[in-house]
TORPA-4810 file (N, C-alpha, C, O; in nm, 3 decimals):
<nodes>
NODE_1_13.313_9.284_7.433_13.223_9.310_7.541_13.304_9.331_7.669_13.381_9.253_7.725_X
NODE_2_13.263_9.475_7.706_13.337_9.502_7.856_13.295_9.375_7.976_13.188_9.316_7.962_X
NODE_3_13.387_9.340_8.094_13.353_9.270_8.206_13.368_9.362_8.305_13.448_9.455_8.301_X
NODE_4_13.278_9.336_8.409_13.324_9.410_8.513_13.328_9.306_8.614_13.270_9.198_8.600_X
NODE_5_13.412_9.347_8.740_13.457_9.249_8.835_13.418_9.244_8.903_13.442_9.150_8.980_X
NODE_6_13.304_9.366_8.942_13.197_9.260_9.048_13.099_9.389_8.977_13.115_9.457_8.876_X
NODE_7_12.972_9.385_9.101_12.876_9.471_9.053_12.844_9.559_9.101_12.724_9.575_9.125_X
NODE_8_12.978_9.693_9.153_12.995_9.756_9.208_13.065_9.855_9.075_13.039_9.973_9.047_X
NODE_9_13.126_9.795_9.033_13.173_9.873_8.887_13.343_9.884_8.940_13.404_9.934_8.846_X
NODE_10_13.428_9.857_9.045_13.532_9.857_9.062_13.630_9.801_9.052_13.613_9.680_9.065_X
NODE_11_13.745_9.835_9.032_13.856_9.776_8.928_13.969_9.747_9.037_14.024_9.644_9.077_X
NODE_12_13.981_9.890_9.070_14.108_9.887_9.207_14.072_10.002_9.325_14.019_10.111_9.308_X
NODE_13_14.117_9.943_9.445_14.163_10.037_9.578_14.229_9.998_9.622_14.249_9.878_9.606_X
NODE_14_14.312_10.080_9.716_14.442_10.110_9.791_14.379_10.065_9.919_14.466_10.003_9.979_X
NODE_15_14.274_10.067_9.986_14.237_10.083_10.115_14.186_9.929_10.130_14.088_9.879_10.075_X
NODE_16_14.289_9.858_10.230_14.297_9.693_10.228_14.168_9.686_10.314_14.095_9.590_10.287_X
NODE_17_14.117_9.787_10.432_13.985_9.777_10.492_13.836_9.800_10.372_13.735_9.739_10.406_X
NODE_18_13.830_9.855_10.284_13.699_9.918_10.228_13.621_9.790_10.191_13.658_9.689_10.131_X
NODE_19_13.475_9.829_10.255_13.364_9.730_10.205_13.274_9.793_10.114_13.266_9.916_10.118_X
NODE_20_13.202_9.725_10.029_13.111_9.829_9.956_13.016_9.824_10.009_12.991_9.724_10.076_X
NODE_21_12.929_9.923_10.001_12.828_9.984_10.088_12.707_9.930_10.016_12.685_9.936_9.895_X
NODE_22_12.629_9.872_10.116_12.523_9.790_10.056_12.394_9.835_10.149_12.411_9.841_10.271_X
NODE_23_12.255_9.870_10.088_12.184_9.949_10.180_12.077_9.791_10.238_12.041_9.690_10.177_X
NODE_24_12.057_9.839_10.380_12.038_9.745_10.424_11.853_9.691_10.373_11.775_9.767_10.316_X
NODE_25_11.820_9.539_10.415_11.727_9.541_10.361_11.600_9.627_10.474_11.507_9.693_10.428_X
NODE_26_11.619_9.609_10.611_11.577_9.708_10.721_11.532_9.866_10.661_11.428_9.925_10.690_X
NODE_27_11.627_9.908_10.582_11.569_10.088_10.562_11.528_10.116_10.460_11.521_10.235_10.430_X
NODE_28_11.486_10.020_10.372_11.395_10.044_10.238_11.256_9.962_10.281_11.216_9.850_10.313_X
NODE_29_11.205_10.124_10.252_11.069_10.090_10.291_10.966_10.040_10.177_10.967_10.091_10.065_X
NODE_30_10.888_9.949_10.208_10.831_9.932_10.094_10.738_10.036_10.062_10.716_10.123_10.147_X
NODE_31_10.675_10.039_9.936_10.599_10.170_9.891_10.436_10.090_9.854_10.404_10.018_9.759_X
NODE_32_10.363_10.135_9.962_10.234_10.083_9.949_10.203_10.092_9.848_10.281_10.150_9.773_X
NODE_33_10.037_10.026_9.776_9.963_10.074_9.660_9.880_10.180_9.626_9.848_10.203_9.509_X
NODE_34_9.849_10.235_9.705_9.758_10.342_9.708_9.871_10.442_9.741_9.825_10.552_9.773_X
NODE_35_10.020_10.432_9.743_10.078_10.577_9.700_10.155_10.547_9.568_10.237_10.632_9.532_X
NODE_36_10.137_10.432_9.489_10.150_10.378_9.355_10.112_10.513_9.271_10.072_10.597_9.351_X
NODE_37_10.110_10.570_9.120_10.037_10.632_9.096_10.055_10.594_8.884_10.084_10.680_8.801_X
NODE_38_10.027_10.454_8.854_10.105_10.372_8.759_9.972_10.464_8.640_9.861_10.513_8.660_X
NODE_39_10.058_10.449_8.522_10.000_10.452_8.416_9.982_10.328_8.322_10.082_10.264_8.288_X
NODE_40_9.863_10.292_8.279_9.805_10.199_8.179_9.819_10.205_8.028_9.740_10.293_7.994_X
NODE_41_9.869_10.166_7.938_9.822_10.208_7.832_9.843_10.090_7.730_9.901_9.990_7.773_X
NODE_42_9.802_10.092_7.603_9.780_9.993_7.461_9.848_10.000_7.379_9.812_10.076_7.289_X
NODE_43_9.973_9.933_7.363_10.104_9.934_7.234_9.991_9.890_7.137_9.926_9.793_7.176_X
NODE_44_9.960_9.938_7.031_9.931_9.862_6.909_10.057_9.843_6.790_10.050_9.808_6.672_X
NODE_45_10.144_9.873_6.853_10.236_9.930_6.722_10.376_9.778_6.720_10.496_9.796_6.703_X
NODE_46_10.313_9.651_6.742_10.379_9.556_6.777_10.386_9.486_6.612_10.293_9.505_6.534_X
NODE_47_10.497_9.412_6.575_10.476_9.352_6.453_10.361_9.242_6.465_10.319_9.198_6.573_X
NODE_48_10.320_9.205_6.346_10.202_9.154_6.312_10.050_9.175_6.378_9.949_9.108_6.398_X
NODE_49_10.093_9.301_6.396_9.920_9.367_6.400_9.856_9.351_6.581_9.743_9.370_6.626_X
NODE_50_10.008_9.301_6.664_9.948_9.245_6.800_9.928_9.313_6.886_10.050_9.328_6.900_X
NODE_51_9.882_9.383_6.975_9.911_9.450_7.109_9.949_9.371_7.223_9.951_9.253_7.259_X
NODE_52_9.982_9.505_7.269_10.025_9.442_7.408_10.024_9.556_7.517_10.052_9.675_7.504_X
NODE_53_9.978_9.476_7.641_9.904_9.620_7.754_10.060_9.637_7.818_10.154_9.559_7.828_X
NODE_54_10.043_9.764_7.854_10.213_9.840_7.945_10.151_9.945_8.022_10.086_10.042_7.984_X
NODE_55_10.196_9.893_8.182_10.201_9.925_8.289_10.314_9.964_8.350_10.392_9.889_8.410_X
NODE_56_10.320_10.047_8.340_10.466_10.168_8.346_10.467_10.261_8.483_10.377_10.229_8.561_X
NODE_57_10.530_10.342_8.514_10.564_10.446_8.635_10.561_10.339_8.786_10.534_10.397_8.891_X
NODE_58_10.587_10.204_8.791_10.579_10.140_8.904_10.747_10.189_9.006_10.859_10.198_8.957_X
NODE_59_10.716_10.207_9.118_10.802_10.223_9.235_10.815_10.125_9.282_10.727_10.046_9.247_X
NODE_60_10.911_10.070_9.372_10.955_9.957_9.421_11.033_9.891_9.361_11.084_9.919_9.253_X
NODE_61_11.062_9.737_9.466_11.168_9.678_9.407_11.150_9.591_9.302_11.042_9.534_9.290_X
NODE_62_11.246_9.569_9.218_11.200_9.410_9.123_11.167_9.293_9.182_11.136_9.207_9.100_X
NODE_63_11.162_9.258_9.298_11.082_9.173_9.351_10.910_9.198_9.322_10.833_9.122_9.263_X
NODE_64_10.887_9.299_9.369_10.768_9.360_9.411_10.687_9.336_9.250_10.572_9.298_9.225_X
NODE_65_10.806_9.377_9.157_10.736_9.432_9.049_10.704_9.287_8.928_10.641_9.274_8.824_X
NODE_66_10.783_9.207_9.011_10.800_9.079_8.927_10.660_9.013_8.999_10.579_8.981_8.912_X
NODE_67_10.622_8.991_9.113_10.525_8.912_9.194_10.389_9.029_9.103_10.311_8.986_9.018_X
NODE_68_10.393_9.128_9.137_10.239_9.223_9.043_10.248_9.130_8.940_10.170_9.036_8.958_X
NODE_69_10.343_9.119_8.799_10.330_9.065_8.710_10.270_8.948_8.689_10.187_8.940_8.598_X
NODE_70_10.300_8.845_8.764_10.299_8.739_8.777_10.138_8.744_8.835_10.049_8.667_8.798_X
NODE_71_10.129_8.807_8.892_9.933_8.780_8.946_9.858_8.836_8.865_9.744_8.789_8.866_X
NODE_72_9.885_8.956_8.760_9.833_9.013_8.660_9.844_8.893_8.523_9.775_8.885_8.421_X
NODE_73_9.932_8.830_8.558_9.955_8.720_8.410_9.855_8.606_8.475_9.754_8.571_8.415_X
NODE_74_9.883_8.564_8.572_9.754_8.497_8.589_9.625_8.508_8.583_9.557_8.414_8.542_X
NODE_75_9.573_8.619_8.621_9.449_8.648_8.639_9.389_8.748_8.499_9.275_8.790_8.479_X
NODE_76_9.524_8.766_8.409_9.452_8.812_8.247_9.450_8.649_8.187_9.369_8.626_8.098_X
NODE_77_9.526_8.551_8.228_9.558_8.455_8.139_9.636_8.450_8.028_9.609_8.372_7.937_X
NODE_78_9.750_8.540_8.023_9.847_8.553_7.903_9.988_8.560_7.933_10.031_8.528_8.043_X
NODE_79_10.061_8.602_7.836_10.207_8.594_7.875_10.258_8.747_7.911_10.192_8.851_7.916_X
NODE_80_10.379_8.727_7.932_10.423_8.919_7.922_10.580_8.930_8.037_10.612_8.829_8.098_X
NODE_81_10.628_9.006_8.046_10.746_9.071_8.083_10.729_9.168_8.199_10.637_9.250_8.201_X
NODE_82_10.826_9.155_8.302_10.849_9.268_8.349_10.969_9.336_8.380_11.047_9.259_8.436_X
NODE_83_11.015_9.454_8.366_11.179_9.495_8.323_11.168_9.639_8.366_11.069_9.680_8.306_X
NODE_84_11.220_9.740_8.442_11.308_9.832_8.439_11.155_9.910_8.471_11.140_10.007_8.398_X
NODE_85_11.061_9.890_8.548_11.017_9.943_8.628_10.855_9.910_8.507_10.752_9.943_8.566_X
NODE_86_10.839_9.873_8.409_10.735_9.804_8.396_10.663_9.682_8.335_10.750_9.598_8.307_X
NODE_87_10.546_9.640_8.304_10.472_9.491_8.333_10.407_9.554_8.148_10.350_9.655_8.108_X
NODE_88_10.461_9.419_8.080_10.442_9.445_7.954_10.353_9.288_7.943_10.409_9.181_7.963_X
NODE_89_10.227_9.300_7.914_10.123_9.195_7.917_10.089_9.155_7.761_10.088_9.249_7.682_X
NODE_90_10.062_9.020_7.708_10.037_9.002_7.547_9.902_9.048_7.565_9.844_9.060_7.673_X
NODE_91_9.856_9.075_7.451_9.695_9.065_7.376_9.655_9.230_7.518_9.733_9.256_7.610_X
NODE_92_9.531_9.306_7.493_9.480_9.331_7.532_9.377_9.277_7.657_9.281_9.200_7.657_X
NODE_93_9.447_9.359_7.768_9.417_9.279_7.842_9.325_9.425_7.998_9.297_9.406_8.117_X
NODE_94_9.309_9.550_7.909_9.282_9.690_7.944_9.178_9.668_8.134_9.199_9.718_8.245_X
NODE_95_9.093_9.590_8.091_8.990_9.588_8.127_8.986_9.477_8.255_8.901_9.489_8.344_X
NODE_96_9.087_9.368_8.256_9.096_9.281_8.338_9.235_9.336_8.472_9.252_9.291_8.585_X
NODE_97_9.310_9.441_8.401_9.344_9.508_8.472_9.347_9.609_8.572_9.405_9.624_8.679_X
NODE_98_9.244_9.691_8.484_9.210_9.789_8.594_9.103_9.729_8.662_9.088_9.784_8.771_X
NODE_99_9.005_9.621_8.637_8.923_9.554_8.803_9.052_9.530_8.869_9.056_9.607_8.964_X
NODE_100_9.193_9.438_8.862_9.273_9.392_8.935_9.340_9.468_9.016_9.370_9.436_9.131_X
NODE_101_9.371_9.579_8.957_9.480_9.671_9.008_9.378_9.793_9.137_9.413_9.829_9.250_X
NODE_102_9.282_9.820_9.077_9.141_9.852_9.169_9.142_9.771_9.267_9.196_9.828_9.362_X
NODE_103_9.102_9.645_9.301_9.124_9.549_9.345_9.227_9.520_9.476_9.197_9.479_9.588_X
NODE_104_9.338_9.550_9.429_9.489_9.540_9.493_9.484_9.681_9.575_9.519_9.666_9.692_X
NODE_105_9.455_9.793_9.547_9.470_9.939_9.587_9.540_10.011_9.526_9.609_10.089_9.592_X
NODE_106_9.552_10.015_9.373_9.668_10.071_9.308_9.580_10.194_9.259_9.458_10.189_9.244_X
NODE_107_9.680_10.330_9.231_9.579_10.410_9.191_9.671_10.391_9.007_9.773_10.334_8.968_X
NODE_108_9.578_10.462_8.951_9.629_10.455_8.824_9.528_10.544_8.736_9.410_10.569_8.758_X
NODE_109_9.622_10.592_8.612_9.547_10.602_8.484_9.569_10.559_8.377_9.680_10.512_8.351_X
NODE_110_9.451_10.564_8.266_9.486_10.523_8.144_9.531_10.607_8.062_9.451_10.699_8.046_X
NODE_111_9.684_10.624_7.962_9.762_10.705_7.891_9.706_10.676_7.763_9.627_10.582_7.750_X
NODE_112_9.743_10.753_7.662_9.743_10.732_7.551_9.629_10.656_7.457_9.661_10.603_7.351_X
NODE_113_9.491_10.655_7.507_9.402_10.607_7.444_9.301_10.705_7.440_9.196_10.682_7.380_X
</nodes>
């Protein structure tokens, strides 16, 4: 397994001044909900016959996207994930979402059903 030495991906420079460039938290703007434009949809294709709801195309940061999760897991009452831009919920949960996300100001549709 490769290491890397920091999380910049850099190994070596010559230039005893260079800082890495880090964007400040000031110029990232957050991205309201109502210019959200997320898709909904129903894995059935989980081993032992389970679904699970996925809320996908989210913008913003993993902060942002971890706190949605977390109020959507509360307010379906189940477990679930969120990773690499979306909110993977257990059991079917279609219907308690879109009141929530309605709710919040998110626009959205439902994929694949």
């Amino acid at each position: 397994m490769k290491r890397r030495n920091n999380e910049f991906g850099l190994v070596y420079s010559t230039d005893p001044d260079w800082q890495p460039e880090t964007p400040d938290a000031e110029s990232v703007e957050p991205i309201l909900p109502a210019q959200q434009d997320l898709r909904i949809t129903l894995d059935k294709k989980l081993k032992g016959g389970k679904q699970a709801t996925v809320i996908y195309r989210f913008l913003g940061s993993e902060n942002e996207l971890t706190s949605l999760a977390k109020h959507l897991k509360t307010v379906c009452g189940c477990g679930g994930t969120a990773k690499n831009g979306e909110i993977i919920l257990q059991g079917n949960c279609l219907d308690k979402v879109k009141i929530e996300l309605t709710r919040l100001g998110y626009r959205f549709k439902i994929a694949g059903i």
